[in-house]
C-alpha positions in Angstrom: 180.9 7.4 -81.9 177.1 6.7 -80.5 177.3 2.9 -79.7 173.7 3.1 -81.6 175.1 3.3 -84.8 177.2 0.4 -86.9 180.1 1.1 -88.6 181.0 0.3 -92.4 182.5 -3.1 -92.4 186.1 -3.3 -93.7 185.8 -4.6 -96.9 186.4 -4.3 -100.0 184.6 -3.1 -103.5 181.5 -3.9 -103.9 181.4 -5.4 -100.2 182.6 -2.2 -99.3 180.1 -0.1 -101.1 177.0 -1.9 -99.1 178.6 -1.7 -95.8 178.7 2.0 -96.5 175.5 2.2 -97.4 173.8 0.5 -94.9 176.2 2.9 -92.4 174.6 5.8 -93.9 171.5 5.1 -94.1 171.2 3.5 -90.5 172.7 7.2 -89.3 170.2 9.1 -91.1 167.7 6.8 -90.1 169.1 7.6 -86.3 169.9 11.3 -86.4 168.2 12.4 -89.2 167.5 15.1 -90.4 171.6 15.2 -90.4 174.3 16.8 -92.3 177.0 15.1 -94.2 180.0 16.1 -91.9 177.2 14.7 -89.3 176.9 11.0 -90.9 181.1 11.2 -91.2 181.1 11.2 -87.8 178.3 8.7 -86.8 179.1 6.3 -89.6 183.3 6.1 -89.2 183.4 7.2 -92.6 185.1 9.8 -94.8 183.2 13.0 -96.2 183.4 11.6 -99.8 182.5 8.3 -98.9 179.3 9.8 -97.5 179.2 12.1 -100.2 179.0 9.1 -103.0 176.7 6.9 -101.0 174.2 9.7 -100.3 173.9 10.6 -104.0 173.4 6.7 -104.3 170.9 6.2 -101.7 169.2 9.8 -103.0 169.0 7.9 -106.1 166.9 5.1 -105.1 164.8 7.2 -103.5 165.8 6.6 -99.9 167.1 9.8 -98.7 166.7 13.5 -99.6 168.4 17.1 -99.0 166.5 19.6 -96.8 167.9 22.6 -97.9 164.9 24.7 -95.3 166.9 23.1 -92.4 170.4 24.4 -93.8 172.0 27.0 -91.3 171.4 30.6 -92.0 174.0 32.8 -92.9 176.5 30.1 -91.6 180.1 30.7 -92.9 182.1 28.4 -95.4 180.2 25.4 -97.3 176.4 25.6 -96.6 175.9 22.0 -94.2 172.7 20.9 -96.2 170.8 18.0 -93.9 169.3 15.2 -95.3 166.7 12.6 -94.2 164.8 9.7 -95.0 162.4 10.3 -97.5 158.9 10.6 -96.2 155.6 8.7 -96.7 153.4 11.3 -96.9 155.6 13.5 -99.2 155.7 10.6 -102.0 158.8 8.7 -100.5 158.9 4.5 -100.3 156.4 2.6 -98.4 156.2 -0.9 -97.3 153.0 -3.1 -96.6 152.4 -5.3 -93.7 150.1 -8.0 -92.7 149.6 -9.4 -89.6 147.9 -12.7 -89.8 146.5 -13.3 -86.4 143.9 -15.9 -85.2 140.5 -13.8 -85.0 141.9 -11.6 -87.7 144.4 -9.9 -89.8 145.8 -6.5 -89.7 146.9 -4.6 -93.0 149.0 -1.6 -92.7 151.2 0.8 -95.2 154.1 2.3 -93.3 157.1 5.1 -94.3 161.0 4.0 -94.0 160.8 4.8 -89.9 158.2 2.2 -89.3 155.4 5.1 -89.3 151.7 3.8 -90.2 150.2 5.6 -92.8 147.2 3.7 -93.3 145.6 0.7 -91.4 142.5 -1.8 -92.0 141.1 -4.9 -90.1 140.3 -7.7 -92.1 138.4 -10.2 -89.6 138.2 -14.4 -90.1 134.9 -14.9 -88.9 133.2 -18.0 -90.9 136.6 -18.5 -92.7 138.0 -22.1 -92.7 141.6 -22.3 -92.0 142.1 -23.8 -94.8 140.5 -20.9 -97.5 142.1 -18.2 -94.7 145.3 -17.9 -97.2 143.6 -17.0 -100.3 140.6 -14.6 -98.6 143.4 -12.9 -96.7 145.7 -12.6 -99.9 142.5 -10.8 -102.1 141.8 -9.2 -99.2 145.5 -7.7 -98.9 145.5 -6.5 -102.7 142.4 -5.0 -102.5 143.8 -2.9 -99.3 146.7 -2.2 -101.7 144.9 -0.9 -104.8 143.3 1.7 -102.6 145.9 2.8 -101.7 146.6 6.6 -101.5 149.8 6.8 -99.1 153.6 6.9 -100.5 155.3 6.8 -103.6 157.2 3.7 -105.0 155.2 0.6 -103.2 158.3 -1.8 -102.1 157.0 -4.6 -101.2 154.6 -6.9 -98.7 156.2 -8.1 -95.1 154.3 -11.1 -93.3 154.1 -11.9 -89.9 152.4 -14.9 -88.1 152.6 -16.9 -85.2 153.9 -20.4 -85.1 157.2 -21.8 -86.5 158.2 -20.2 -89.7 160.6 -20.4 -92.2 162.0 -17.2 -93.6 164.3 -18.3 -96.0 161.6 -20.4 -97.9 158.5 -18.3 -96.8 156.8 -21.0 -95.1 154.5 -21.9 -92.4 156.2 -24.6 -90.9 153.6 -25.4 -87.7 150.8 -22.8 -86.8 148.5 -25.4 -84.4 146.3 -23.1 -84.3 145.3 -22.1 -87.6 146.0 -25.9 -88.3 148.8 -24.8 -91.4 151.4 -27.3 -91.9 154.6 -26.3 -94.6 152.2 -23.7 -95.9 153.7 -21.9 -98.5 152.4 -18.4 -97.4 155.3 -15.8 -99.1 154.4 -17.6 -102.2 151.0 -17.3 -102.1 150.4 -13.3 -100.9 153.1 -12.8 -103.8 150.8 -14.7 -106.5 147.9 -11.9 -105.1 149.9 -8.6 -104.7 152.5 -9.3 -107.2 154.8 -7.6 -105.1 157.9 -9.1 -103.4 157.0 -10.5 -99.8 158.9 -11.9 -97.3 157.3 -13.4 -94.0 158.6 -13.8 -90.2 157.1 -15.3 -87.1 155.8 -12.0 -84.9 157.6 -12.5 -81.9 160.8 -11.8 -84.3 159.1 -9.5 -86.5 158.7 -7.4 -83.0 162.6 -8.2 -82.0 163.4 -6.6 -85.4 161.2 -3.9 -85.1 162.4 -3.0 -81.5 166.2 -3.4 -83.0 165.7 -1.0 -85.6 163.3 2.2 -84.6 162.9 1.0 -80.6 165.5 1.5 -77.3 169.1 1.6 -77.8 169.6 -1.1 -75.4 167.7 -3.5 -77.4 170.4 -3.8 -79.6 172.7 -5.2 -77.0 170.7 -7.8 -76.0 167.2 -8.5 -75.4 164.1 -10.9 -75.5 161.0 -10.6 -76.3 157.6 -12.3 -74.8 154.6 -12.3 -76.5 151.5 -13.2 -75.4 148.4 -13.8 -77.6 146.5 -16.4 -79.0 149.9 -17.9 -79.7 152.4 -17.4 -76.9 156.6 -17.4 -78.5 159.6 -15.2 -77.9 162.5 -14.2 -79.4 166.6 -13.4 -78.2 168.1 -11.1 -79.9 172.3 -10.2 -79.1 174.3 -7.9 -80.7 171.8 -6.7 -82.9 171.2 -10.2 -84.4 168.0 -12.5 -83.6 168.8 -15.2 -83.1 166.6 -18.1 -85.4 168.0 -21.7 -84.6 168.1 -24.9 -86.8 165.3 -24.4 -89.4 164.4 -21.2 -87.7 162.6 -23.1 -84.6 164.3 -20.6 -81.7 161.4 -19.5 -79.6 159.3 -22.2 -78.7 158.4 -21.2 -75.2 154.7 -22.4 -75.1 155.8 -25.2 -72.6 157.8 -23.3 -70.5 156.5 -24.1 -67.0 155.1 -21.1 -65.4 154.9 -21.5 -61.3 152.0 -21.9 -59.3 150.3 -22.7 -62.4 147.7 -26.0 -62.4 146.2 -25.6 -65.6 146.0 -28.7 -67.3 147.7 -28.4 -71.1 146.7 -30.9 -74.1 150.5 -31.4 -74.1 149.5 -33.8 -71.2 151.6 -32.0 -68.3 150.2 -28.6 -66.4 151.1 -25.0 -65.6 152.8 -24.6 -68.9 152.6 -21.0 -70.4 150.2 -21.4 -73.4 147.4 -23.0 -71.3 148.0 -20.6 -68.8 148.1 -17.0 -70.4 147.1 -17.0 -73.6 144.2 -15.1 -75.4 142.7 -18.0 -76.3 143.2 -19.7 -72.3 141.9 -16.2 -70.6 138.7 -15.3 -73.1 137.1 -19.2 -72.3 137.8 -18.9 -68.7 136.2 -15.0 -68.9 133.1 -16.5 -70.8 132.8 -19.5 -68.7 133.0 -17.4 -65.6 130.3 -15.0 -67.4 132.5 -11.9 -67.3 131.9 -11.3 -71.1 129.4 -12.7 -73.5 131.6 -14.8 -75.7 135.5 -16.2 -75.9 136.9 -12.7 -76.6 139.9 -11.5 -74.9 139.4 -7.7 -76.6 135.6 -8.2 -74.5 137.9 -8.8 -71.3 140.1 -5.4 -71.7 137.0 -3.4 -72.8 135.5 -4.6 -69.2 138.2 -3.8 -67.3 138.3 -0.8 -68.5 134.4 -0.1 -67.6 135.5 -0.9 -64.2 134.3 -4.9 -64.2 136.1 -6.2 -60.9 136.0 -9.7 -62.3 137.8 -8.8 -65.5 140.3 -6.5 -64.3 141.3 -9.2 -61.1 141.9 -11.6 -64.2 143.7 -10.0 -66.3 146.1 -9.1 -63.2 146.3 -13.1 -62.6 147.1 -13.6 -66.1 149.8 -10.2 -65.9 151.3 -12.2 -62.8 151.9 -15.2 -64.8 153.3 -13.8 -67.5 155.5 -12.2 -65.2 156.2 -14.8 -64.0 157.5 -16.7 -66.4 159.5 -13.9 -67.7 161.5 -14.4 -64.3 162.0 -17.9 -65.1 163.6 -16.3 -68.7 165.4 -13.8 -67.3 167.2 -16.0 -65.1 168.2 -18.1 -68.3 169.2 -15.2 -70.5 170.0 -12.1 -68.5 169.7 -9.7 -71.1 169.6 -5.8 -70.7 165.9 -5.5 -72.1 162.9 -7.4 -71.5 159.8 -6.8 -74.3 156.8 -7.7 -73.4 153.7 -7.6 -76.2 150.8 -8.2 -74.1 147.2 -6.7 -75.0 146.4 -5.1 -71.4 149.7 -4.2 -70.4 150.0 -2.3 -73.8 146.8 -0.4 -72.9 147.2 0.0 -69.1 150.6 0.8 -67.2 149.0 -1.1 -64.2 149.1 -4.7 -66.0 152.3 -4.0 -67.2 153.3 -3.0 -63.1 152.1 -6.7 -62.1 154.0 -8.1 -65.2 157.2 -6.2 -63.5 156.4 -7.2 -59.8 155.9 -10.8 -60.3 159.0 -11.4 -62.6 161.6 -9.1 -60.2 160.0 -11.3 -57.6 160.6 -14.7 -59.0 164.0 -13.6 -60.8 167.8 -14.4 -58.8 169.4 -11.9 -61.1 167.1 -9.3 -62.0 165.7 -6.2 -59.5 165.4 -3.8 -62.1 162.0 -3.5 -63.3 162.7 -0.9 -65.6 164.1 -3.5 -67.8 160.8 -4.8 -68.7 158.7 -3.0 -71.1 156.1 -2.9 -74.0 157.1 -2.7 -78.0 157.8 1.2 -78.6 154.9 1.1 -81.2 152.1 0.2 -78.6 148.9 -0.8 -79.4 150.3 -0.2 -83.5 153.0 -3.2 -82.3 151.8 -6.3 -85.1 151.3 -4.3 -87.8 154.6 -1.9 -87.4 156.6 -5.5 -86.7 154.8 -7.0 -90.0 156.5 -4.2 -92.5 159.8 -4.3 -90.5 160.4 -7.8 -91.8 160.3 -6.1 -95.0 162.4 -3.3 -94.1 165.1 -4.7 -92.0 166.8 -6.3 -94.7 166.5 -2.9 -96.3 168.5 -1.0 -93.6 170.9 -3.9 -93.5 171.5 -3.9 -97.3 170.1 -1.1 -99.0 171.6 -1.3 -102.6 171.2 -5.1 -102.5 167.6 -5.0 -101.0 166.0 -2.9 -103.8 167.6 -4.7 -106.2 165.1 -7.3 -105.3 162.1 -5.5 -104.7 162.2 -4.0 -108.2 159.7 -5.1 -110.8 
């Protein structure tokens, strides 16, 4: 059996049923289109378990036959595939929203994390403290135009900053300046749709876990690197949250070589250093674009501006070099790394690899380190995962809360 794919757990009853479940549908989800006698195999399972829990999961409008892809004149009981149901054919969807700094990101996406529709929603002249409600109309809006998918499911959120999943709260977002904001509540009082929220950098953990590498689900970390600079670890398959959900606070990590002063009082830590926000003031203030605008800076460099491409190669080499300094701690098999040139340009993501191999004792392999499978589609595919991870983990349990 692929190590790829989980097995049902050994339980019993009802226990038993949604380990099945979630067994067959994380196969299909894998290997699909695949036959029953396939899903047997993948899953650890027996043909009439399969059997029962794909006429469940066909039910709810998960999974369906493909009776075109069925063998031709193939002896003995026709071997009829099945597959997630599609998007585009009238199957599920989930929303997403990514709530970033400058702006948010909407997005409708099928069960494999595949966007079907996309807008910008920008947050010029918007207070921080209005941002919740403009971005929630703003969010239904996108919704009720919506001409993608069948059955909506439901809203996933993510956001920078320390957040609470369980209570679907903004614990600390410094940068938006939201304390204990009760964000799941409030997109839910605007869609009227079930919503759950995550912080990105494990929104992006989850999202590589479920449709990304293989070896992510071993072990593996991710880095990102925006206005707001976290991570995330996940092992086993599992991200790891922390007390009150707080894991990833790596803002402070100390990056070498680094003298940039941080309002934390100390210098070189990782936030001053790389961020968005750090890079587009030291790009304006050096006159390399018109105004704080780290997008401005990658549009440059790709003009060909020698000032802007030797800084985003400074900022690539500290990034890199603080995911050394994290490789070291953790070891893990994968390294992601969501960074806005590197995702664009295989070069930046080169100096990312160079520095950290050079500053790591353990790690030689640059081959570990990599971006999100989704590319430049990373936020928004990571904000409806949060949504349908618990899906894939559950499945009969999940839509039992997503329905009306």
């Amino acid at each position: 059996m692929p190590p790829t794919t989980p097995t049902a757990a050994h339980t019993s009853g009802d226990g038993r049923r949604a380990a099945n479940a979630a067994a067959v549908l994380r196969a299909v989800l894998d290997h699909g289109p695949v036959a029953r006698s396939g899903i047997a195999r993948l899953a650890g399972l027996s043909p009439a378990a399969v059997s029962r829990q794909c006429t469940d999961l066909a039910r709810l409008g998960l999974i369906r036959e493909m009776p075109e892809l069925g063998a031709a004149g193939a002896v003995g009981r026709p071997q009829i595939p099945v597959d997630l149901y599609p998007g585009h054919g009238g199957g599920p969807v989930a929303a997403g929203v990514h709530i970033g700094v400058p702006q948010s990101t909407f997005c409708l996406a099928d069960l494999r994390g595949r966007v079907l529709a996309r807008q910008a929603f920008r947050h010029d002249g918007i207070a921080a403290s209005a941002l919740p409600d403009e971005v929630g109309r703003a969010l239904a809006a996108f919704l009720a135009r919506r001409t993608a998918g069948g059955r909506l499911l439901g809203v996933g959120a993510a956001i920078g900053g320390w957040v609470d999943p369980g209570n679907g709260t903004v614990v600390r977002h410094d940068a938006l300046g939201w304390h204990h904001h009760p964000l799941g509540a409030e997109l839910r009082r605007y869609t009227g749709l079930p919503v759950r929220i995550d912080n990105h950098a494990r929104a992006v953990a989850q999202s590589e876990l479920l449709f990304g590498r293989p070896a992510a689900r071993r072990s593996m970390l991710h880095l990102f690197v925006g206005n707001v600079v976290d991570a995330a670890l996940a092992i086993a398959g599992v991200v790891h949250r922390g007390p009150g959900s707080g894991a990833g606070e790596v803002a402070h990590l100390p990056v070498p070589e680094s003298t940039v002063e941080c309002p934390c009082g100390r210098t070189g830590c990782l936030e001053a250093t790389a961020s968005d926000t750090a890079l587009a003031r030291h790009a304006a203030a050096r006159g390399i674009v018109p105004e704080p605008s780290a997008a401005l800076l990658v549009d440059a460099a790709a003009a060909g501006d020698r000032r802007a491409d030797a800084l985003l190669r400074k900022r690539a080499r500290a990034v890199g070099r603080a995911t050394g300094l994290l490789l070291d701690v953790l070891n893990p098999e994968l390294v992601v790394v969501t960074e806005q040139s590197s995702l664009l340009d295989p070069e930046y993501l080169d100096e990312i690899r160079s520095a950290a191999t050079d500053h790591s004792h353990v790690c030689d392999d640059p081959e570990r380190i990599v971006v999100p499978h989704a590319g430049p589609a990373v936020l928004p595919v990571a904000a409806v995962t949060v949504l349908l991870n618990p899906l894939f983990r559950s499945p009969l349990q999940a839509l039992d809360h997503t329905r009306p």
